[in-house]
Each structure stands twice: as C-alpha cells, then as structure tokens.
C-alpha positions in Angstrom: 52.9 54.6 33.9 51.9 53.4 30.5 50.3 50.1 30.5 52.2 47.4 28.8 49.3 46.2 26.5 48.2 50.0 25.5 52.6 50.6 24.8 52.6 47.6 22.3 49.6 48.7 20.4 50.5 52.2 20.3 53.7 50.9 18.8 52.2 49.0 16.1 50.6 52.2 14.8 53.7 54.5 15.1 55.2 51.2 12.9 52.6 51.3 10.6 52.6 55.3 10.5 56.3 55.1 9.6 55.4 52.6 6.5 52.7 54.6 5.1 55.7 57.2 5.4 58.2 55.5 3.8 56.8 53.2 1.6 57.1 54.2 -1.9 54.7 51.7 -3.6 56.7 50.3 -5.8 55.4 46.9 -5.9 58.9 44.9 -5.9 57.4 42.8 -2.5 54.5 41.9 -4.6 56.4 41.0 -7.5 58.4 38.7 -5.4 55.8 37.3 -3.3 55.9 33.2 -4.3 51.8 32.4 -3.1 50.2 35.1 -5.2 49.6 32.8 -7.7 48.6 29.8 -6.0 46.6 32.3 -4.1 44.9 33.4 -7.5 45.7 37.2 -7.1 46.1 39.1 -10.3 49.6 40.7 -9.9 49.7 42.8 -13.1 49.7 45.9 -10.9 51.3 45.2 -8.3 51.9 49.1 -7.1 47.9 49.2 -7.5 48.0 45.9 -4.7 50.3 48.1 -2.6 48.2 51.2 -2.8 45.3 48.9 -1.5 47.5 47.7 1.6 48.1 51.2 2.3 44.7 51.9 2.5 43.9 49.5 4.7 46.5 50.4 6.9 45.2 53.9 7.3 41.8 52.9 7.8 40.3 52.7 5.1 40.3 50.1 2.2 38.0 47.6 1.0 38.1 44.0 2.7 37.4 42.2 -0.9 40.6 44.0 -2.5 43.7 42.1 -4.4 45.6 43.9 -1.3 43.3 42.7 1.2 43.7 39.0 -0.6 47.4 39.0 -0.5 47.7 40.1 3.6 44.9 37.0 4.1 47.6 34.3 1.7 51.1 35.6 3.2 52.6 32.5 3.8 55.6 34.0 5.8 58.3 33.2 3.1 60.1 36.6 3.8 61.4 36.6 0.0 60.4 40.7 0.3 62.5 40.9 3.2 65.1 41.6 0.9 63.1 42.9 -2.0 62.0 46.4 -0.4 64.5 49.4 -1.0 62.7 51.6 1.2 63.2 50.2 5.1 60.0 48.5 4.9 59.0 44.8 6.7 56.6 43.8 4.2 56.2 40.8 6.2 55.2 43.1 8.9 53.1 44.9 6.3 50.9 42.5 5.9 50.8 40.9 9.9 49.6 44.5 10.6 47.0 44.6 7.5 45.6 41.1 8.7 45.2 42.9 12.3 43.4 46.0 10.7 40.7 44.0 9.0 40.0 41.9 11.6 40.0 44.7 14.2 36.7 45.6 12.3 35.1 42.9 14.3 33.5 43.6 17.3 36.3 43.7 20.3 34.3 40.8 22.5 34.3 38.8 19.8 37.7 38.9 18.8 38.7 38.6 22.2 36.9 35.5 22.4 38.4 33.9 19.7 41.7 34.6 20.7 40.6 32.6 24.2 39.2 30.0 22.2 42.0 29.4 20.1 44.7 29.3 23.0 42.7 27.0 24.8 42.5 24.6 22.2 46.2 25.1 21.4 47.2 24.6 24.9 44.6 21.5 25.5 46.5 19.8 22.5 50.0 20.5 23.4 49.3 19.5 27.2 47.7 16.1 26.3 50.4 15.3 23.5 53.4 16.1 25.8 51.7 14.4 28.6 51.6 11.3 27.1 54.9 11.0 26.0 57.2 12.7 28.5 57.5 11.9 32.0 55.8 14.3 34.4 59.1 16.2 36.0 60.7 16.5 32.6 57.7 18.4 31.2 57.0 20.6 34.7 60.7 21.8 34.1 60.5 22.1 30.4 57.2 24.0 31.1 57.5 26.3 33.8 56.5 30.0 33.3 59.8 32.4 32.7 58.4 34.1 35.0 58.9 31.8 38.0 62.4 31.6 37.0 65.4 31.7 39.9 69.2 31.4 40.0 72.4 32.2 38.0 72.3 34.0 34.6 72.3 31.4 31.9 74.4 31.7 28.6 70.9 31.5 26.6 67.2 31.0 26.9 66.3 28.0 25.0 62.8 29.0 23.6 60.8 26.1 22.7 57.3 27.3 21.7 54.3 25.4 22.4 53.7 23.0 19.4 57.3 21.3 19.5 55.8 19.8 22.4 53.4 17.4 20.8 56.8 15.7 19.0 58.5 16.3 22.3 61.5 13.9 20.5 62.2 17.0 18.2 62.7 19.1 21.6 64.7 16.8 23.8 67.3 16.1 20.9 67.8 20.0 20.7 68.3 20.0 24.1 70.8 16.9 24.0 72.8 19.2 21.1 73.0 22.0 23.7 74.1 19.8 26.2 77.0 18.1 23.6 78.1 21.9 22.9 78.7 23.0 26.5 76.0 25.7 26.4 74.5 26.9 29.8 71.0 27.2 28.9 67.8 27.6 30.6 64.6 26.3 28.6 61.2 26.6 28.6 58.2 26.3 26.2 54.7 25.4 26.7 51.4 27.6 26.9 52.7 29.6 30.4 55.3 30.7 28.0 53.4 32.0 24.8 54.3 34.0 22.2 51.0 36.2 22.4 51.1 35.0 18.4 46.8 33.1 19.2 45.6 36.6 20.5 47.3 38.5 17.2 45.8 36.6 14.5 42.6 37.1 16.0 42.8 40.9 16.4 43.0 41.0 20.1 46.2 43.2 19.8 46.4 44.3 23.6 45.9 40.5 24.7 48.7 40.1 22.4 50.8 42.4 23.8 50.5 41.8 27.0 51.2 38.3 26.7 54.2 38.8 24.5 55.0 41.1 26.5 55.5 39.4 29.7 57.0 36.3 28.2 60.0 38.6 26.8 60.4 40.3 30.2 60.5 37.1 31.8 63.3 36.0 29.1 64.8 39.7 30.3 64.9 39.0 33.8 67.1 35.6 33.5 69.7 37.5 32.7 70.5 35.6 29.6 71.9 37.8 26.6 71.0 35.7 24.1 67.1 34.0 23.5 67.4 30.9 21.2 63.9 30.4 19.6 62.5 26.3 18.0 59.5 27.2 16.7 59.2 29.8 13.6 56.0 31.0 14.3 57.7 32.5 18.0 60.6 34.1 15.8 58.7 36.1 13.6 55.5 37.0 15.9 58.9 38.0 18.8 61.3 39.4 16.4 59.1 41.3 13.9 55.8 41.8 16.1 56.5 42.0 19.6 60.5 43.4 20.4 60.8 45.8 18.0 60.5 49.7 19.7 61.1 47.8 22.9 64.1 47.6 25.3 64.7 43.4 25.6 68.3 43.8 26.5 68.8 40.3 24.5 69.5 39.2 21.2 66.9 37.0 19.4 68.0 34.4 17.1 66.8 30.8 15.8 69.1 27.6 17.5 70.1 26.2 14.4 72.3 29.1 12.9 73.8 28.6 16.8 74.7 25.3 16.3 75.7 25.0 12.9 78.1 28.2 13.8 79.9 26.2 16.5 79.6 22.8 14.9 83.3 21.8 15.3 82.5 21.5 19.0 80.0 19.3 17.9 81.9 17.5 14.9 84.3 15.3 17.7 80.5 13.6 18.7 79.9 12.2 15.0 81.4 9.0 15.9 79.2 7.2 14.0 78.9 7.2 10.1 75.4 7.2 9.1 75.5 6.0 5.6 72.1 7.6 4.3 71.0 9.3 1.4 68.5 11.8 2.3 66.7 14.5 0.9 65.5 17.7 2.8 62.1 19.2 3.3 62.8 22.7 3.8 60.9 26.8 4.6 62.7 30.0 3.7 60.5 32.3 6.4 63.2 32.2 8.9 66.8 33.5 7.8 69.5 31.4 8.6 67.9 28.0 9.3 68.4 26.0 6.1 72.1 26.7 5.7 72.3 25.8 8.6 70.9 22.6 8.8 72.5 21.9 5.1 76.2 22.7 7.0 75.0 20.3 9.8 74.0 17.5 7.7 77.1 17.1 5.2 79.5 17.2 8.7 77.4 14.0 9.4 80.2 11.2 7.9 78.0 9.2 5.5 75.2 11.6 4.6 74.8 11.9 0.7 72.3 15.1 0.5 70.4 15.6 -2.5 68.4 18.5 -3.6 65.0 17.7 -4.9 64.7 21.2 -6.6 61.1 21.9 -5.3 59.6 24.9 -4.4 60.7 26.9 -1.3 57.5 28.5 0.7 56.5 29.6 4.1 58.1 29.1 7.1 56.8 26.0 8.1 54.0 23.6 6.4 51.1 25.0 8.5 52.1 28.6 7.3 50.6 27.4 4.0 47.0 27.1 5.2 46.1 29.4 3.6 46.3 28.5 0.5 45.3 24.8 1.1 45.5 23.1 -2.5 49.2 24.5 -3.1 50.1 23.1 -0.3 49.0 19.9 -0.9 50.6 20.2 -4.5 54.0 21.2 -2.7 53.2 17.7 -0.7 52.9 15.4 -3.4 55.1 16.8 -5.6 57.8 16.7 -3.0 56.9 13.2 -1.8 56.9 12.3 -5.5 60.1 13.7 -6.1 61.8 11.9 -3.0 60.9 8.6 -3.9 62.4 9.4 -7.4 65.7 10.2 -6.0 66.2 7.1 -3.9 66.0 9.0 -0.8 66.3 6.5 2.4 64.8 9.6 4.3 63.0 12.9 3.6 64.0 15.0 6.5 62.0 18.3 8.4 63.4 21.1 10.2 60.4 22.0 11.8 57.8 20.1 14.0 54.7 21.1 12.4 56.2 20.0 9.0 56.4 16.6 11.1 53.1 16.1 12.1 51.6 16.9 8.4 54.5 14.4 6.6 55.1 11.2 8.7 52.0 9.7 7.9 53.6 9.4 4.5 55.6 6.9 5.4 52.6 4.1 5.2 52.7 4.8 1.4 56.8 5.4 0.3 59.7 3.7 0.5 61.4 5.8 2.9 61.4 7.3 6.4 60.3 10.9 7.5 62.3 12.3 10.2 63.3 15.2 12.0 67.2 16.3 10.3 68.1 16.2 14.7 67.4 12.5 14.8 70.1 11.9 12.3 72.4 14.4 14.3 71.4 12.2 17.2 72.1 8.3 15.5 
C-alpha cells in the first residue's frame, strides 16, 4: 500500500511533468502577473522567464534567474488563472518552483523549519484564541476532524488556523450559518492544518501527510460540501493538496455560499445601517469579492464606494514578499478612504485585519470586518 506522504509527492511530479508537457511558453501569465514590477523583474521576455521556470522544474535552472525571482514574489493574485490557453495552473507553477528550489536544501533542515514554523503558528493562534474565547467554545471549534462522530452534516465549515486570533471574524460566520439553516460541522485550529507551514518550507511529504489526513478527516464526516475561511487553506487544498486525489467533496470558499442564498438571509436585515463604506479587497480566491459586494448592497443603508486601487494577492500577508508595495497599497488605500468620506474601510479576510486596524488611531474612520456589518 502506497504511503499517503510518498502518493502526494509523486503527484506533484506527475503535475509538474504534465506542465513541462503542455506548457507552451508563451509568456501570457507573465505578462499578466500584477507584482512583477513592484517585484523589480524585467518582463521584456517574458517567454525567456517561462523557459527559466521550466528549468527549474526539471531540475535544473539557476536560483538567481528572473524565473526564479517571479516564483519567490507570486503574491497569489490568480490573474494567470485565466491567462493560460494551454491547461496550465500557473499559480501552481510557481507553488511547485518555490518547492524545487528550496528542496535543494538539506532534507533535516527543511524539515526543521517546517516544525519551527508550525510551532510558532500554532503558539500564536492558541494564546490569541485563548484569551478571547471561552474554553468549551474553542475545544469544539478546535477539535481534530479526525475525532469527529455522528450524523453527516450539510458542510464542513473550514476555519483555518489564523482566523482564530480575531476569533469575532469566525463566530459571526458561524452566526451567518446558523441565520441560513445550514447543518454544519466546524473546525479550525492547528489539529486541523492545511499542511500549507510544511510546503513552503520544502518538507513536501510532511506536507502531504498532514494535508492529507485533514482532507480525509473532512471525507469521513460525510459532508459533500467543505466550506473554507481562510485563503491561504483554499489554494494550498484546492490547488496543492486534492487535485489527483479522491476527496468525494466539493471545495469552495463560504462567501460565494452565502451570498448565493442570501434571500434566506435578506428577511434578518432588520436593521438599516446607514453607512458609507469602502472595501478593502484580494482577487487570489475566485468568487469572494462579488460576493461580499452582493452581500453588502442587500444591507438597507450601505452606500459602497469603490476606491479604484489596486487589486493583489489573496490576502495582505500574501504580499510579503514584496514588502514596500505592500505598504504603498496601504497608504495609498488608507489615503484614498479618508478622501472618500468612508465611515468604514472594510476586510474580507482576517489577516487583512490584523495588519489595518491599527489604522484606526490615525483616520477618521473604523476598520472592520464586512461580517460585522452583516451582523449590526
């Protein structure tokens, strides 16, 4: 019997085997890409870029390249997605180019720093949540999937880890849920991870194994459809972990759920919420601003105005690596807000949260979390 671990990482090779295959190197994805500049990379070529992601993908390839440079800056946005003509995932592309050059580290160490970084995670999220959640609510918002008992549920509510250090962000979703009728089962926290820590730091069968169980355990409840929170858990499950593998579930983010059944929720707006609010927004994950921008507007009283910035990454801490850009985005953005009037400037996505509320010491207006307005 193949070992779970050794199955994922021979399918990441028969993935990238079937890119090197198909992929025609036409640079589009690179054309496309909207943190190649910030990033500094020289995009006149792009096919040339390509050719040097290939390379490193077989093997090969030199670690200093323009290619090499573009996998490190990938911000997630997912404009390629749509860009490649020839069944590529240049997201994907480049997740697998990041795990090639860093699989040319010694295996102990990377499996050390994948350790190193989960434990950090999982020390932050477990003394955040702690002290703001009572200790019952978190065990059952916590437990492992794979502990999991009882009667098929219509969905798995998938919170992530890092939702739980703005635990408000989480129980609102949950309250939404609730509001719409939906049989769910949730869980989040470290017991439940994403195997996401253990990728970006090369350790690929730690990854897969981790991933691994934590979609089996979603599997096992019997749920046919897995909602996810956190961005990061979408793409590292969705484009990383499930595909070549039998989940026997569909994968897909909560907010294009709600929004597509918001009439059930419409008859709970009972109060108008006479704000004028602007919102802070990622592309990476299809779906999810529509959403919230059909959610909003059904709130009586919300006046939502478009602050016509820049749309990157999938969620703020996407952008580290390209640091200054992203705090030009900030200030441009925060700049822009309190042009506009805005009584709030509102997040999807909890990390976003963290980075922006601090803001509110030094502008006229609130940050919050585009649930907490669903909620008032």
């Amino acid at each position: 019997m193949t070992d779970p671990a050794d199955a994922f990482v021979n399918a990441i090779e028969v993935r990238v085997d079937e890119i090197l295959d198909r992929c025609t190197r036409c640079g589009k994805c690179v054309e496309v890409c909207p943190t190649t500049v910030p990033a500094g990379i020289d995009t006149r070529e792009p096919a040339a870029i390509v050719t040097e992601v290939l390379d490193i993908l077989r093997g090969g390839g030199d670690p200093a390249s323009r290619g090499a440079q573009w996998a490190r800056t990938c911000t997630g946005s997912g404009r390629c997605l749509s860009a490649c003509d020839d069944g590529v995932n240049p997201r994907f592309m480049l997740a697998a180019t990041r795990l090639k050059l860093t699989e040319r580290r010694a295996a102990s160490e990377r499996h050390a720093t994948g350790q190193a970084g989960f434990q950090k995670m999982s020390e932050g999220v477990k003394v955040l949540s702690r002290l703001q959640l009572p200790a019952d609510l978190l065990a059952n918002m916590t437990q492992s999937v794979r502990a999991d008992t009882g009667p098929a549920p219509d969905v798995v509510m998938y919170l992530g880890c890092n939702v739980l250090k703005t635990p408000h962000i989480a129980l609102l979703c949950l309250e939404v849920l609730d509001r719409l009728g939906t049989r769910y089962k949730v869980f989040g926290g470290p017991a439940n991870c994403c195997g996401v820590i253990q990728f970006r730091a090369g350790d690929a069968k730690a990854a897969g194994q981790i991933g691994g169980n934590t979609v089996a355990g979603f599997a096992a409840t019997g749920a046919a459809s897995v909602l996810t929170w956190c961005p990061t858990c979408n793409i590292q499950l969705s484009e990383i972990v499930m595909p070549g593998s039998a989940a026997g579930f569909a994968l897909e983010h909560v907010v294009p759920y709600i929004a597509a059944r918001l009439e059930l929720l419409r008859s709970h707006f009972v109060r108008p919420v006479n704000k004028r609010v602007a919102l802070h927004e990622h592309p990476g994950v299809a779906g999810v601003t529509e959403g919230v921008v059909k959610i909003l507007t059904a709130i009586p009283g919300i006046e939502l105005v478009d602050l016509e910035q820049p749309r990157v990454g999938y969620m703020c801490n996407s952008l580290a690596p390209v640091p200054e850009y992203k705090r030009e985005l900030h200030a441009r953005e925060l700049a822009a807000a309190e042009a506009a009037g805005v009584d709030c400037l509102v997040g999807i996505y909890h990390a976003c949260h963290r980075e922006l509320c601090a803001h509110e010491t030094t502008y006229p207006f609130k940050i919050v979390n585009f649930l907490e307005l669903v909620g008032e």
